[in-house]
C-alpha positions as CSV (number, residue, x, y, z in Angstrom):
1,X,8.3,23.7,17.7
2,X,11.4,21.4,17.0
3,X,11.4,17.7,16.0
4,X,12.6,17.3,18.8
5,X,9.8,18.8,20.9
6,X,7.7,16.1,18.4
7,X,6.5,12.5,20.2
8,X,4.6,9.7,17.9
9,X,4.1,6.5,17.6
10,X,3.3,3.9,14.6
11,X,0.7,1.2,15.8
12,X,0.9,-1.9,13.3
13,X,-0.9,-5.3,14.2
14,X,1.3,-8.4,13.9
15,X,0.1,-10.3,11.0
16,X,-3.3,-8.6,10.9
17,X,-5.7,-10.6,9.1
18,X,-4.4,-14.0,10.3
19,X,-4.3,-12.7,13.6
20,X,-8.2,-11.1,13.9
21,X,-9.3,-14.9,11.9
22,X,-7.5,-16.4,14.2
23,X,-9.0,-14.5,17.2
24,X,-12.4,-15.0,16.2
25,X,-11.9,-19.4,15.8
26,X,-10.3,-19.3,19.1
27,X,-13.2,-17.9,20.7
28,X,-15.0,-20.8,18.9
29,X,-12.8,-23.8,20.6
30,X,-10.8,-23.8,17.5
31,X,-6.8,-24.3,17.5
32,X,-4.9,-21.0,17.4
33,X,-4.0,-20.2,13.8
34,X,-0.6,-18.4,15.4
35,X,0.8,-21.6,16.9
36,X,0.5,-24.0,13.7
37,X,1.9,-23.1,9.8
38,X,-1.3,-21.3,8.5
39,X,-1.9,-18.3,6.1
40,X,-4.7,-16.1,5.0
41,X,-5.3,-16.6,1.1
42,X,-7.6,-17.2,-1.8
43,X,-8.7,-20.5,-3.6
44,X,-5.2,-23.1,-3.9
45,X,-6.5,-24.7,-7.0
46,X,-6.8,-20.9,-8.4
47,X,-3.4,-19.9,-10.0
48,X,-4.1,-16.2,-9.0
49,X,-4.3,-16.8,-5.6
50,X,-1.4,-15.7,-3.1
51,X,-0.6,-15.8,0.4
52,X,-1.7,-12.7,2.4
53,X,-0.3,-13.0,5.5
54,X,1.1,-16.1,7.2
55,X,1.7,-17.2,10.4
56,X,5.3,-17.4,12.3
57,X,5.5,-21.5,12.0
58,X,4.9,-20.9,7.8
59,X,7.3,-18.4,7.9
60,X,10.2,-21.3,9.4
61,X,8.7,-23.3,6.1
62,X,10.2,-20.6,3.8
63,X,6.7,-19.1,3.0
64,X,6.7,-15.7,1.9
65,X,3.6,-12.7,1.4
66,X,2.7,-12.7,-2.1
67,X,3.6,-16.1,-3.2
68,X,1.3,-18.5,-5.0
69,X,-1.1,-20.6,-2.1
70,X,-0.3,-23.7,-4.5
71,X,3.4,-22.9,-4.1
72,X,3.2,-22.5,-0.6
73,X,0.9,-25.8,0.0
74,X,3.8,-28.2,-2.0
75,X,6.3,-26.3,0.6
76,X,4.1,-27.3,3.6
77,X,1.5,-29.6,2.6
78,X,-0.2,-29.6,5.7
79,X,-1.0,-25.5,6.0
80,X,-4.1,-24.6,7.0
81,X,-5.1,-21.6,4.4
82,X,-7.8,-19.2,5.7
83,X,-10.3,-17.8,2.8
84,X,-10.0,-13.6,3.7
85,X,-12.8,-12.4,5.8
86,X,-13.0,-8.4,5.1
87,X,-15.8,-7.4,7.2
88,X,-14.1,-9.2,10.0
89,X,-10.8,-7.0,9.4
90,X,-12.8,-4.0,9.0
91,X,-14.7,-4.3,12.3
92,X,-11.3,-5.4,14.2
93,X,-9.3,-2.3,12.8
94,X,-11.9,-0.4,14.5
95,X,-11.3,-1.7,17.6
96,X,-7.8,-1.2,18.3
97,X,-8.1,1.8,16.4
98,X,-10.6,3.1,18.9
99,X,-8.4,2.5,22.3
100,X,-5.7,4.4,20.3
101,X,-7.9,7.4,20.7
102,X,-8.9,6.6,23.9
103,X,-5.1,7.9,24.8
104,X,-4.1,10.2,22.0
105,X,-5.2,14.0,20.9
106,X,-4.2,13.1,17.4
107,X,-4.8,9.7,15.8
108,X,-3.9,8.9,11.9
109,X,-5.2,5.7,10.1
110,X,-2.3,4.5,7.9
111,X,-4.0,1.8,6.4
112,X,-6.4,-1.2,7.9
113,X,-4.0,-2.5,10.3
114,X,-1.6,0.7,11.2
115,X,-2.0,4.2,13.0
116,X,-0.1,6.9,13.6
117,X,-0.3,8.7,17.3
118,X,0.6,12.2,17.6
119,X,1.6,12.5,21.6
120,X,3.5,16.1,21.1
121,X,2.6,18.5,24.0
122,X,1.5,15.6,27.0
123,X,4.9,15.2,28.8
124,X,2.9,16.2,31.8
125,X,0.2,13.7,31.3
126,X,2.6,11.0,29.7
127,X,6.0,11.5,31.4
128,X,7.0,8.0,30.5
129,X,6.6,7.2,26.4
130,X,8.1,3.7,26.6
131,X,5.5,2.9,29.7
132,X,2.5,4.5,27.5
133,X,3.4,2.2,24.5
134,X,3.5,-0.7,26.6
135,X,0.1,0.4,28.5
136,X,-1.7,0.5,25.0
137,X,0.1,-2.8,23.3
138,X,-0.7,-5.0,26.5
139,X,-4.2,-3.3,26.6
140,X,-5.2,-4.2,22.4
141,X,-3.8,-7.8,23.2
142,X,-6.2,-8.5,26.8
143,X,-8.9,-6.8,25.4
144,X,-9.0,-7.6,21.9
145,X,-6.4,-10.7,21.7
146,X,-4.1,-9.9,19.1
147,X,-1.0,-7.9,19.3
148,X,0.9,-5.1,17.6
149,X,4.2,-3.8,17.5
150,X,5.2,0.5,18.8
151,X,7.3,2.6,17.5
152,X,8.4,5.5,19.2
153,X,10.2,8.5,17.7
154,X,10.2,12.2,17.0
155,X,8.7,11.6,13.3
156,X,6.4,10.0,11.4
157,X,9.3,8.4,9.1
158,X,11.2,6.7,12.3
159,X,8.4,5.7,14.4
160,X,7.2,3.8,11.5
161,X,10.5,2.0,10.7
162,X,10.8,1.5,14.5
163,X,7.3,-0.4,14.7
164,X,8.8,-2.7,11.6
165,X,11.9,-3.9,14.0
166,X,11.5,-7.2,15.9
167,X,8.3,-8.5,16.2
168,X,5.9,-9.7,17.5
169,X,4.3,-7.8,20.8
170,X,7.2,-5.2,20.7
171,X,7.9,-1.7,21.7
172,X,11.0,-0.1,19.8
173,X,12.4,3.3,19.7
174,X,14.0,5.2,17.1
175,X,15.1,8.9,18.4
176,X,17.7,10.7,16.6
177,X,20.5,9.8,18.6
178,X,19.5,5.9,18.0
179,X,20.0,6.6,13.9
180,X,23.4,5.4,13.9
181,X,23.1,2.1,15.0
182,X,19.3,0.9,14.7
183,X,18.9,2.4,11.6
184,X,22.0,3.2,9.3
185,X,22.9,-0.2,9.3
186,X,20.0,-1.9,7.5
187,X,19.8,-2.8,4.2
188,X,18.8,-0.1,1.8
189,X,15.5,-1.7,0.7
190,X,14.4,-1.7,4.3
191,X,13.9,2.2,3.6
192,X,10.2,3.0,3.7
193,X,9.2,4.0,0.1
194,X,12.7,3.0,-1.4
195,X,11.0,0.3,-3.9
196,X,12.5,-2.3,-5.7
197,X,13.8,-0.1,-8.8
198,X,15.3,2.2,-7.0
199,X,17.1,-0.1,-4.7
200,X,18.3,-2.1,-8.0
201,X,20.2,1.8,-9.1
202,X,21.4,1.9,-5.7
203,X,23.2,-1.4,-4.9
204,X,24.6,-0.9,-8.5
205,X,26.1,2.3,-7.4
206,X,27.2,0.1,-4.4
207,X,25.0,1.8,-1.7
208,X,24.0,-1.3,0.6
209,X,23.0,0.3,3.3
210,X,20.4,2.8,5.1
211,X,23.7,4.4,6.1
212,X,25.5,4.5,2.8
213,X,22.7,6.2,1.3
214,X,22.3,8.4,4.0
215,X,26.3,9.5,3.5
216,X,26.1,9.8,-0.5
217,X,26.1,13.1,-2.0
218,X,22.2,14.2,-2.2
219,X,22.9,15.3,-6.1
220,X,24.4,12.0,-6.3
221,X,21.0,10.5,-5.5
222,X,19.1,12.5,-7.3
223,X,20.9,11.4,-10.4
224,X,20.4,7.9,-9.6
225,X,17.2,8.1,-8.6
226,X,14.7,11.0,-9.9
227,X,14.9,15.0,-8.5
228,X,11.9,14.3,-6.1
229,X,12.2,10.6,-5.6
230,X,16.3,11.0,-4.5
231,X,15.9,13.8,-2.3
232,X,13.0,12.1,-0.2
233,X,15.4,8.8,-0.3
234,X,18.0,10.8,1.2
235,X,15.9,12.8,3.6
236,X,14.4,9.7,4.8
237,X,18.0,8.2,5.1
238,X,18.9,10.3,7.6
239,X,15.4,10.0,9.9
240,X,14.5,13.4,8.6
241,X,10.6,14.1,8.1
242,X,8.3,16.9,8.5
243,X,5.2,15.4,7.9
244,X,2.2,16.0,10.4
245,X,-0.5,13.1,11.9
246,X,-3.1,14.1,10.6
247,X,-6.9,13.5,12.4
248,X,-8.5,13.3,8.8
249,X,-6.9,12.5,5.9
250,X,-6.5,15.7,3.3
251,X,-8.7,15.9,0.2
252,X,-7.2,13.9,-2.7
253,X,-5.3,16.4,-5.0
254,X,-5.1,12.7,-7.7
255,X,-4.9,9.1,-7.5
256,X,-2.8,7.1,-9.3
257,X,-1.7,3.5,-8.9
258,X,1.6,1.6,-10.7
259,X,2.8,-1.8,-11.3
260,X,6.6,-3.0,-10.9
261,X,6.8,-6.4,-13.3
262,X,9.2,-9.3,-12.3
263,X,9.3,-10.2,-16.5
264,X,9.8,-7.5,-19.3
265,X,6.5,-6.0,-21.0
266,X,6.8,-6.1,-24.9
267,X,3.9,-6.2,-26.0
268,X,1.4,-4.1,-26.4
269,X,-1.7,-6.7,-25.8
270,X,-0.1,-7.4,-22.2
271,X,0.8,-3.9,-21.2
272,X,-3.0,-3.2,-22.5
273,X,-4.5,-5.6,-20.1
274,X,-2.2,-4.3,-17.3
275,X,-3.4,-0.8,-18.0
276,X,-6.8,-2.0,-17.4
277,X,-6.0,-3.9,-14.2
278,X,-5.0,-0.4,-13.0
279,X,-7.3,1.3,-14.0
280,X,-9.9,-1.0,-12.5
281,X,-8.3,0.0,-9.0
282,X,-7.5,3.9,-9.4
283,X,-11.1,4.3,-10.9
284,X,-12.8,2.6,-7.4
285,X,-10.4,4.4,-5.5
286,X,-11.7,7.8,-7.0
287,X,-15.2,6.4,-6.7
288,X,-15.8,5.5,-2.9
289,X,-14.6,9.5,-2.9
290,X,-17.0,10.3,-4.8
291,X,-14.5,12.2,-7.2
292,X,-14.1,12.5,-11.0
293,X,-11.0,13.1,-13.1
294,X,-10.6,15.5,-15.5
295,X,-7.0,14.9,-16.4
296,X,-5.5,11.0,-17.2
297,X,-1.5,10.2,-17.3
298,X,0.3,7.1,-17.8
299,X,4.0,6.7,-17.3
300,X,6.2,4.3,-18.0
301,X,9.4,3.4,-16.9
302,X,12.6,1.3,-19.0
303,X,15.1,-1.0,-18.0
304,X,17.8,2.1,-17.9
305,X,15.7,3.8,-15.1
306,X,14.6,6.3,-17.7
307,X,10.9,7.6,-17.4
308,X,8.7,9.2,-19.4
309,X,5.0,10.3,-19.3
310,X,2.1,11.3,-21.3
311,X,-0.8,12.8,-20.1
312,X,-4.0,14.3,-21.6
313,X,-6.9,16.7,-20.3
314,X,-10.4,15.4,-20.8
315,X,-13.4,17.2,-22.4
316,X,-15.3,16.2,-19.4
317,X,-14.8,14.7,-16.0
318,X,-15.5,11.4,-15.9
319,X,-14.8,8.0,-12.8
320,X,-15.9,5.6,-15.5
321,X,-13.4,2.8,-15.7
322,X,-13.6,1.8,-19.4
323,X,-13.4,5.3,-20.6
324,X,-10.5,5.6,-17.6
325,X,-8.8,2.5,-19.8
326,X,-9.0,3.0,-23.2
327,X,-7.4,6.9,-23.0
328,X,-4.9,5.1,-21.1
329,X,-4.5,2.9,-23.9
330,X,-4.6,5.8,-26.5
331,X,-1.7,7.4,-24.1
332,X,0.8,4.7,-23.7
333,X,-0.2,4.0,-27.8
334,X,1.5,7.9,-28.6
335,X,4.3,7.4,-25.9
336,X,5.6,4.2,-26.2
337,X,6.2,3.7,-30.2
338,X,9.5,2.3,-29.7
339,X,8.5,-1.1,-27.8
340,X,11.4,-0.8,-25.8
341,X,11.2,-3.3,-23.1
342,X,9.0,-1.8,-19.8
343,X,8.9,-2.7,-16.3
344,X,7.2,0.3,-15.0
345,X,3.4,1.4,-15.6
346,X,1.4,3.8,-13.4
347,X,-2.0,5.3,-14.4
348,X,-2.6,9.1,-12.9
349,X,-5.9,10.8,-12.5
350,X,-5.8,14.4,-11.1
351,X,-7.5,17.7,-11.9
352,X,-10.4,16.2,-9.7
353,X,-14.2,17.6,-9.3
354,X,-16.6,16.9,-6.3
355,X,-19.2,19.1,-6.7
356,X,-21.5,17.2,-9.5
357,X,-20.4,20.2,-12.3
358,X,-22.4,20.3,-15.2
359,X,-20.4,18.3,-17.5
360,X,-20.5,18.7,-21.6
361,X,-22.2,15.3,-23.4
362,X,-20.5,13.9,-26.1
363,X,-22.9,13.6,-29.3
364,X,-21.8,9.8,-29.4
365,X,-23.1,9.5,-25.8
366,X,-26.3,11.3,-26.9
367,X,-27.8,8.7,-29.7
368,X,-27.5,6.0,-26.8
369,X,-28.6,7.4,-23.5
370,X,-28.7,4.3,-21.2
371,X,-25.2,3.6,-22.1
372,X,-23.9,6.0,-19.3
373,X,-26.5,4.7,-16.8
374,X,-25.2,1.1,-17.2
375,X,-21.9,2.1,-17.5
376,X,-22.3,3.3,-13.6
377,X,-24.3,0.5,-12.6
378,X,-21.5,-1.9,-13.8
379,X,-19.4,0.1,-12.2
380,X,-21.0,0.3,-8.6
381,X,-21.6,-3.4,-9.1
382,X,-18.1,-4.4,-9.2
383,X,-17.2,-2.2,-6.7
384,X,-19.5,-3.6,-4.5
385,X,-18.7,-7.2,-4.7
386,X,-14.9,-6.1,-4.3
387,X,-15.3,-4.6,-1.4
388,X,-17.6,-6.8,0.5
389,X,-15.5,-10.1,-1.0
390,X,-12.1,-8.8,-2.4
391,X,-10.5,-7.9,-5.4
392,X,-10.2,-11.5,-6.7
393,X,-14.3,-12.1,-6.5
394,X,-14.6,-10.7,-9.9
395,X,-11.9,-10.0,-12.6
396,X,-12.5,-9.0,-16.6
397,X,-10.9,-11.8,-19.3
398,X,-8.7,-9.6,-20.2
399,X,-7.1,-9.8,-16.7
400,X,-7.6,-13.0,-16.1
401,X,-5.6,-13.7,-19.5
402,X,-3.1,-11.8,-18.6
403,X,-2.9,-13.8,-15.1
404,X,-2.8,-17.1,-16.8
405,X,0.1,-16.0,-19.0
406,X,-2.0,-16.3,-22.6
């Protein structure tokens, strides 16, 4: 089979969480959160709060994702903000996710608020793709009352970039042909993946564009950019992408989870309590899988591009966060001696066991037995809370320093 014999589409709900809150307070006789400058967000009088999705009237106020709350409220003093509701978002991504399958063989969840819809082999059945996508948008917004945006194409890659073209309640297409002009000519940074690093090394190479990129010399890009991280670039550049919808998400081969800084790291007590923010969220991440690591790695990446790594096998596996953190601290401690100025930190966790092994004790471990035990409770705790409240329901001081720039 071709790409060309391939048909899927990317499913992505318009402002998710502000949409399904605002769904649920107009059922109640409430105004529409959609029609007035509103946003989802935490606590305005916390610092660490930021805006999590917004409605299109903020949006004309200049109010952008990931900005303070308090800096949105002094550039629209009368937004409404909306504290997050995550067992309303879970039970809403459910339901649009289920009349996806209602149509589709194949149905991937992407994250909480996107699918994937593999339609490859139903011409018969679904003559008409643009006619399907506009069957299933127009049937999520009667039945549930919020919308989403299609995309249609013969790859993962470009029915994703499709879905992310005008919004909202849209159906776009992105076949090869199509490339050349709804693609090529958007801003390099629009690239899916292409983060903000590597679009600073391209636009200083003057690539602009999708379609600059997608004309540079591949080895070209790969010096720029990394071996692996310039080829996919490139790839991706030109709508290329082999990758398969998948009904069930493969088993983990790691986790890992980095961190892009806006100001350089130089010291070691702030890049300390930004290891342990991520290790806080790789270590839950390999925990609701019910996974432990037997191998830790933290990179680090300097303000040349350059990027180094340093990585260390355990004597047993373990999904403890504080033992997670402080061999991530005793790895950035041997690699980064020189202090050079960081923007890049990623923790790695790989060589992963499911199958409750026996695992060696440590002797330390064994003249304190209840340490382990409430080690896991914490653990589970924190978890807990997180996921039924969000991440910002419970933070360590260390974090929370590091949040309030001491």
């Amino acid at each position: 089979m071709t790409e060309n014999d391939r048909l899927i589409f990317h499913i992505d709900v318009n402002s998710a969480f502000l949409s399904w809150e605002a769904v649920r307070r107009v059922k109640n006789g409430e105004p529409d959160l959609r029609l007035i400058p509103s946003c989802v967000g935490g606590d305005p009088q916390s610092r660490r709060s930021i805006v999590s999705a917004k409605s299109i009237p903020a949006k004309r106020y200049q109010i952008h994702t990931g900005e303070p709350v308090s800096m949105a409220l002094r550039k629209c003093p009368e937004l409404v903000v909306v504290r997050p509701d995550f067992a309303l978002y879970k039970e809403c991504s459910k339901a649009f996710k289920d009349i996806c399958r209602l149509y589709a063989p194949v149905v991937e969840e992407f994250s909480i608020d996107e699918c994937f819809m593999d339609f490859t082999g139903t011409k018969l059945l679904y003559p008409d793709p643009a006619a399907l996508a506009y069957e299933i948008k127009d049937r999520i917004r009667d039945e549930l009352g919020f919308t989403v945006n299609i995309g249609i194409a013969r790859n993962k890659l470009c029915a994703k970039m499709a879905s992310d073209f005008e919004k909202p309640d849209k159906v776009h297409t992105l076949f090869p042909e199509e490339i050349p002009d709804k693609l090529w000519k958007l801003p390099v940074g629009a690239l899916l993946f292409v983060g903000k690093a590597s679009v600073q090394a391209l636009e200083k190479a003057h690539i602009r564009t999708i379609g600059d990129l997608a004309h540079a010399d591949v080895s070209y890009i790969k010096n720029l950019l990394g071996e692996k991280a310039g080829a996919q670039a490139h790839r991706y550049a030109n709508g290329i992408d082999d990758s398969p919808v998948r009904a069930e998400r493969e088993e983990r081969k790691g986790y890992s989870h980095d961190v892009t800084v806006d100001e350089d790291i130089t010291t070691t007590e702030r890049a300390d309590a930004i290891l342990l923010s991520l290790a806080e969220v790789v270590a839950a991440r390999m925990r609701k899988d019910k996974a432990k690591a037997g191998s830790i790695s933290v990179s680090v990446r300097y303000l040349d591009f350059k990027t180094r790594s340093h990585q260390c096998r355990l004597k047993r596996p373990t999904d403890r966060t504080r033992e997670i953190y402080e061999t991530a601290c005793g790895l950035l401690a041997e690699l980064w001696k020189d202090h050079r100025p960081l923007r890049f930190l990623s923790i790695s966790l790989t060589n992963l066991s499911r199958d409750g092994a026996w695992e060696q004790m440590s002797l330390f471990e064994e003249n304190d037995p209840g340490k382990n035990e409430r080690e896991e409770k914490m653990d589970k705790t924190v978890d807990a809370l997180r996921s039924r409240f969000g991440a910002d329901i419970i933070k360590r001081g260390a974090v929370i320093a590091l949040e309030n720039g001491k």
